[in-house]
C-alpha positions in Angstrom: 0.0 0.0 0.0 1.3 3.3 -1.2 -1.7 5.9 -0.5 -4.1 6.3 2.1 -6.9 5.4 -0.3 -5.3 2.4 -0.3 -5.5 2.3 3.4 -9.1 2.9 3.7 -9.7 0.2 0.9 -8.0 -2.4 3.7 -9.8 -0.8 6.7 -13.0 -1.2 4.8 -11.9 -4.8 3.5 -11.4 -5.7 7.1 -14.3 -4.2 9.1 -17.5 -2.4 7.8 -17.2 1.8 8.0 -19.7 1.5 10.9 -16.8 -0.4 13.1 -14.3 2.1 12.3 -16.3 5.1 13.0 -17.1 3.4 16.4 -13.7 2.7 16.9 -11.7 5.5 15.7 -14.7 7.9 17.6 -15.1 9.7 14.6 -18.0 11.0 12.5 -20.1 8.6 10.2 -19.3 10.0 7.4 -15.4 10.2 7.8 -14.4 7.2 5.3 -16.7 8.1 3.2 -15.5 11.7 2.5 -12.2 10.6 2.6 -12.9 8.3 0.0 -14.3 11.4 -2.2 -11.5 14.1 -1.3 -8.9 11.3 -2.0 -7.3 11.2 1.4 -7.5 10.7 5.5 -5.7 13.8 8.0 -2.8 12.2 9.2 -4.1 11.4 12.9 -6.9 9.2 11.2 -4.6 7.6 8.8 -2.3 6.7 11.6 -5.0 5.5 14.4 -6.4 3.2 11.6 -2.9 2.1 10.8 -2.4 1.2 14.2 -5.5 -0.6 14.5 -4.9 -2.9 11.6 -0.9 -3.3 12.8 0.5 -1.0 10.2 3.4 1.0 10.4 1.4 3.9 12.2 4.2 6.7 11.5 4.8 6.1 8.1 1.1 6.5 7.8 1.0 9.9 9.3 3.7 10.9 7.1 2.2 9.6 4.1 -0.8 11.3 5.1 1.0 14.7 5.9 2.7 14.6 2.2 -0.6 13.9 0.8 -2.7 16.8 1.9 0.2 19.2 1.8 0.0 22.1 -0.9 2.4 22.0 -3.6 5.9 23.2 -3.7 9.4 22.7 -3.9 10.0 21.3 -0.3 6.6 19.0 -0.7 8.3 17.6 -3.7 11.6 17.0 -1.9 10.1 15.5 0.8 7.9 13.0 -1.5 10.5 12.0 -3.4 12.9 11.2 0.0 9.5 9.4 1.3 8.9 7.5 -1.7 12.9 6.4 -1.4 12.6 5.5 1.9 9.3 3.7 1.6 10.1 1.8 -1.5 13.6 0.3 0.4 11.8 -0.9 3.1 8.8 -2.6 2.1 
């Protein structure tokens, strides 16, 4: 898994939305809009991680890169992720 789409595709695999709004605490609609804006905040991304045994702060990261606004350093800072990521699968 690469993207935090990808992420709530396996949350939602594993357990219906209605378990992980219960169990995050979080609002019924939450997966569902994530699903539509085409990402989770980090703190969502990395409490699901945790729950499912991922790697809970390279979730948070990939979720920070994500929703961050374009520019030079976000670039950077993907590409170094992406190296990083991709050597340690």
């Amino acid at each position: 898994m690469q993207t935090t789409q990808e992420l709530v595709a396996k949350a939602l695999d594993t357990h219906p939305a209605p378990y992980w709004h219960k169990a995050l605490g979080v609002n019924r609609n939450l997966l569902h809009n994530a699903k539509a804006q085409g990402g989770l905040s980090p703190s969502v991304a990395g409490a699901i991680a945790l729950e499912l045994g991922e790697d809970w702060q390279a979730w948070v990261i990939t979720a920070a890169l994500e929703s961050a606004k374009q520019s030079a350093c976000t670039e950077r800072m993907r590409g170094v992720w992406r190296k990083r990521r991709d050597s340690n699968p």
